[in-house]
N, C-alpha and C positions, 0 to 999 in steps of 0.2 A: 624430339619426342619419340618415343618409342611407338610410333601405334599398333605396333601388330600386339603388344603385351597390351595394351591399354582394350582392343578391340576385342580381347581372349578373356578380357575380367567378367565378372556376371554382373550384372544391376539389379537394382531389388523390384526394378519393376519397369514393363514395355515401355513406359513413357521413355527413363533412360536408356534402355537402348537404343529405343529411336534417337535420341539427344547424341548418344554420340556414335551414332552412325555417321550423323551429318558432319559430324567433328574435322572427317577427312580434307572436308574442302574447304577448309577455311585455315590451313598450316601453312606456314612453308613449302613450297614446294607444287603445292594445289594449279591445276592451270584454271580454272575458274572458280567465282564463289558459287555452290551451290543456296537454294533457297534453304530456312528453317526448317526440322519439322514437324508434321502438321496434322490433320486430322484432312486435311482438304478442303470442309468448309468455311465458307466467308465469314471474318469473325464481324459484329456491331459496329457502323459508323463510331467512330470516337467524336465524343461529347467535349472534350475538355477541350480549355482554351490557357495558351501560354499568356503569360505576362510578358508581352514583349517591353522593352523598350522602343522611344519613337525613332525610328526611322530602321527597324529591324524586321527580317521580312521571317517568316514560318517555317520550323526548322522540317525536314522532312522524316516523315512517321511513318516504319513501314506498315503496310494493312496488316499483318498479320501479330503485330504488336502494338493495337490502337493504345493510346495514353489515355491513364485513368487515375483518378488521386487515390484510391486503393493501391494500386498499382506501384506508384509513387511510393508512398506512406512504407509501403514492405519495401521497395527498396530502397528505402534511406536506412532502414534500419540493418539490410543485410549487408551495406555496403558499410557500413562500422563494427559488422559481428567478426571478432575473432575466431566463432568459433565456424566459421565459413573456408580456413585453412586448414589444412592436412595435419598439422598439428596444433591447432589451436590458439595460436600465438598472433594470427597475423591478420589483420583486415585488407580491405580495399585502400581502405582511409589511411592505412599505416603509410604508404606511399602517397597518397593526396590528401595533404595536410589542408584545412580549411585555409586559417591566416597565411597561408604559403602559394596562395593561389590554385591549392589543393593539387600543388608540386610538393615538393621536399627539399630541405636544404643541404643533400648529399650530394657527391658526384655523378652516382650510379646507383640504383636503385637495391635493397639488398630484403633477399627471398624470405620467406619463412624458416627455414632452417641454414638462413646465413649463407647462404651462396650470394657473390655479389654477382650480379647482374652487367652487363655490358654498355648502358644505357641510363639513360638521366628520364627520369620520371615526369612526365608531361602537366604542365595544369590543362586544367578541365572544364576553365570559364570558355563558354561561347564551341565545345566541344562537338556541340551538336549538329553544327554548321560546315564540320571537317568534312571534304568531298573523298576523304581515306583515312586507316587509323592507321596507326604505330608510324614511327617515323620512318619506315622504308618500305611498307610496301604497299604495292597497287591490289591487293585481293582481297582486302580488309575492309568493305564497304560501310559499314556501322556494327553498333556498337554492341548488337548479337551476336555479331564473330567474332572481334577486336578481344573479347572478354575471354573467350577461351584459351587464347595466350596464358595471362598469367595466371588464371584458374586453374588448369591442367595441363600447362609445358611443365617438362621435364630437365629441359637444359636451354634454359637455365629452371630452377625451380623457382618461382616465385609461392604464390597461393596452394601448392604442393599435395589436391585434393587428387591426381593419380594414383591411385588403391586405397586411396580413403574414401572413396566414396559412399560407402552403406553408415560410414562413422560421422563422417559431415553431416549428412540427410537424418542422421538418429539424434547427433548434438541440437538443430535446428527444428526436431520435432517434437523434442520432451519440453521444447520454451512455451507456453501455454499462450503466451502470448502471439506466437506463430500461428499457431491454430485461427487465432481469429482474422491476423493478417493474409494469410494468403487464400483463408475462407471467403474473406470480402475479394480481395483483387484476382481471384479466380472463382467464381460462383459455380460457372457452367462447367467443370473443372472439379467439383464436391472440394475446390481448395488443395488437389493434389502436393504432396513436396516432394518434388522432383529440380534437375537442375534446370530443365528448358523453362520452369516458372521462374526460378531465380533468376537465370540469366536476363528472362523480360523483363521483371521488377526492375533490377537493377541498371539497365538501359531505360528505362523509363523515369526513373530519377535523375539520371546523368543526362539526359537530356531537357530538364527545367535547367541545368547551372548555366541562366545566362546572363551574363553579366553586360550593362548598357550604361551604368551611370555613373561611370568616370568624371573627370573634367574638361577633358577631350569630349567626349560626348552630351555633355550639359551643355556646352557654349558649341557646338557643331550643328547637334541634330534638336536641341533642345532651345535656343537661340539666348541661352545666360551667358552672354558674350563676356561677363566681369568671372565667371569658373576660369576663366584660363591666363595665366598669367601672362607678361609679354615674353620671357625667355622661352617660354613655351611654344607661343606661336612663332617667334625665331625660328624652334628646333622644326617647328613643322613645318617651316617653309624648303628647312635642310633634309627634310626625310623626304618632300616628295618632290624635290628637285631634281633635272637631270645630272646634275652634277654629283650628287651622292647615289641618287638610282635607287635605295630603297621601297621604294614602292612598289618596284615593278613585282618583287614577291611578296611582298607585306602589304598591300594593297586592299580598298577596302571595308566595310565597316567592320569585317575579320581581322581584319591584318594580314592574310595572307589569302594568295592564289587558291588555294587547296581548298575551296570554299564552296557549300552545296547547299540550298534550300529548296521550299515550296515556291516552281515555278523556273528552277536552272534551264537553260537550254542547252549551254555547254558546261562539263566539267572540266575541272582543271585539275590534274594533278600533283604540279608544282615541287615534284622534285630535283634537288641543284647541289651541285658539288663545290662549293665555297673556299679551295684553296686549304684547307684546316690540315692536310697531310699532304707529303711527296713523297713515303719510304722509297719509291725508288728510281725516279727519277724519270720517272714513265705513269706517273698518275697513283699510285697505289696508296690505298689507305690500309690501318694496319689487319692484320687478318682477322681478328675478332670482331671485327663489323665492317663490312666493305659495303656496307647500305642496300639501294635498289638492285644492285649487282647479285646477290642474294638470289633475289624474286626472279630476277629477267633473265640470268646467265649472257646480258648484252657486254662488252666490257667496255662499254661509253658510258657506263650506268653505274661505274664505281666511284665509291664517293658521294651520291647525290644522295641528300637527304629530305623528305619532305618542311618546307616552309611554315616553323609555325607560325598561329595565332602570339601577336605582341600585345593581346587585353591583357593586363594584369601581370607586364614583363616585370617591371620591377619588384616584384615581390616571390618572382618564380627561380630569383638564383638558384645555383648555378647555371648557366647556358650551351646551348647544344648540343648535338644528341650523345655526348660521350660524359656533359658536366664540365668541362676542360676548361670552360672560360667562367674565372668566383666572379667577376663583375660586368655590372654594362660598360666599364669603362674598358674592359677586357674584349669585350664584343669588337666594340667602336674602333678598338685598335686592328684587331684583324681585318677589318673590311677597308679600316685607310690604310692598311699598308698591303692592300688585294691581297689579302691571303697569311699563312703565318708560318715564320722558320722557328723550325728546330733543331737546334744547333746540337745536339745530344740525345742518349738515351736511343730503345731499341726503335721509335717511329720520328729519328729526325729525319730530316729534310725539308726542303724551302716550299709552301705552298705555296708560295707567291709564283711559281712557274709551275703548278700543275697544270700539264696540258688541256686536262679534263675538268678544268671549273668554268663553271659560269661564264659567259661572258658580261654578265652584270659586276662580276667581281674584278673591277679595275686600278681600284685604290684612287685615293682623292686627300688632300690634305686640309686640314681644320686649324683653326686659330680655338687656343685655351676657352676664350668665351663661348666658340663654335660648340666646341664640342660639351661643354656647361648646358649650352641650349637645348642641343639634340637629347642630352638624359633629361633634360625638365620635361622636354616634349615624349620624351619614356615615361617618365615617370606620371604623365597629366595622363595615361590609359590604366590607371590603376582604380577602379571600383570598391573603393572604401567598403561599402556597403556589403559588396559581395562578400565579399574575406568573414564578414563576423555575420550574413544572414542567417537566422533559426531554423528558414525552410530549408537551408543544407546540412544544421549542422546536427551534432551528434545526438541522436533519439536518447540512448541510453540515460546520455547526462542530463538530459531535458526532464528525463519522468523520475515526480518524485521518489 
């Protein structure tokens, strides 16, 4: 991103410049996250109470962005506005499709004005619980900064509100129904529209999408021991075996390390380099995303990508952070054969000997029914429920 042109633009008003003053420290590049900001004082205990599922513990809320169903309410609905993009075309939602695990069925994510993107579009159940966002780096602590990415990067362009900005905030304030949305979810505020309201709204909604009530988690934490089939529990004797090792990152009522709520003591960051490239025979992955490598300038740190969340894997094809692998059966093959060759093309070479993966990533052999089992027991983390819930889905299409 460009920020010295981005920091030279004028805003229509102090809020936004404060807003992206802060912008600095939350890019690429930044050596820590700075706080939001702020007016300085302490805003209202938050009142609201999530719907947890049993045995899921309080996701963590920063103070300066207490949760409120106002709050809420406006960002559901900015998070499906089109007209929230630089040209008008493109929402939140365009990339986090509801029934898709509010992933996409792309490889690689692609911008508003058609730049494709480097990276496979994340789902968003149980988001809230990530102890980092974006798949590589460590300065993205929640989901205030996470958003600024594809809000206002530049390279790639996703959300492409970089000098749109007075044209976005004019689209979103002639809708009358705004008026009363961010009148309620910001009172003390006269309901300003600016982006640091937007951006809370809409972290304040992304963090209700939690999803608990799988079949894995009905017959786990919920004790309907007949939710789960028997191949099922097979597969799940094979994911959290040492002989397959998956657990050790996927671990969890998350699924994965990366895992943060009310009450952590320790964070985990959980990124790992899985063997998925060798370009050159010395660890390298291709130049368009060399992951944590990026953030830390460590070169132990190429290749590793953050461990996601496996709620709702099967419905999030494609898989990892490039989209590379269409199936889980594709997954499943990478990791039994520790790592994966490419015999061709400009990023062959054999993962299976990158210095720099994992040592979880050893390879293990499966029998045909093995491996039947371990997708049921993928496919038993899929939250029927979540994929078609009303509280996430589209406002628009909802009001008569």
């Amino acid at each position: 991103m460009n920020m010295a042109t981005m920091n030279d633009r004028s805003t229509s008003n102090r809020g936004n410049r404060l807003f992206y003053a802060g912008l600095l420290a939350f890019l690429p590049g930044a050596c820590v996250p700075a706080p939001m900001p702020g007016d300085g004082t302490e805003p209202p205990p938050s009142t609201y109470e999530f719907r947890l599922p049993q045995g899921f513990p309080t996701p963590v809320v920063p103070d300066d962005n207490p949760m409120t169903d106002e709050k809420i309410e406006l960002g559901r609905h900015l998070f499906y506005d089109t007209r929230l993009s630089g040209n008008g075309l493109q929402a939140c939602a365009s990339c986090h499709i509801p029934e898709h695990g509010f992933a996409e069925p792309r490889t690689t994510a692609v911008g508003s004005t058609g730049q494709v993107t480097a990276r496979n579009a994340p789902g968003l159940a149980n988001a809230a619980y990530y102890s980092t966002y974006t798949w590589s780096s460590k300065l993205l602590l929640r989901f205030e900064q996470q958003m600024l990415i594809p809000m206002f990067g530049e390279d790639p362009i996703e959300m492409g509100i970089t000098g749109n900005e007075d044209v976005v905030l004019e689209r979103i304030r002639d809708d009358d129904r705004y008026t009363t949305l961010f009148a309620a979810a910001f009172p003390d505020d006269a309901g300003a529209f600016d982006f640091d309201h937007i951006v809370k709204a809409i972290a304040c909604f992304l963090r209700t999408m939690i999803a608990g009530d799988s079949r894995w988690h009905r017959a786990i934490y919920q004790g309907e021991d007949a939710a789960l089939g028997d191949a099922a529990r097979r597969g799940a004797e094979l994911f959290f075996s040492e002989r397959l090792e998956c657990h050790h990152c996927h671990g969890g009522f998350h699924f994965t390390q990366a895992t943060r709520h009310d009450g952590t003591v320790f964070q985990e960051g959980s990124f790992h380099n899985i063997g998925l490239y060798n370009v050159n025979d010395e660890g390298g992955y291709p130049p368009s995303d060399t992951g944590l490598l990026k953030f830390t300038g460590d070169p132990n740190d190429m290749g590793k990508f953050r461990a996601p969340s496996l709620q709702n894997v099967a419905a999030t094809a494609p898989y990892f952070h490039d989209g590379s692998a269409a199936t889980l059966r594709d997954v499943i093959a990478v990791y039994e054969a520790g790592g994966r060759l490419l015999e061709s093309g400009p990023n062959a070479g054999d993962g299976r000997t990158n210095p720099l993966k994992s040592g979880f990533i050893r390879g293990f052999t499966l029998t045909d029914s093995e491996r039947d089992d371990l997708i049921a027991f993928l496919e038993s983390l899929t939250d029927d429920r979540f994929l078609s819930d009303p509280r996430f889905g589209n406002p628009f299409e909802q009001e008569p």
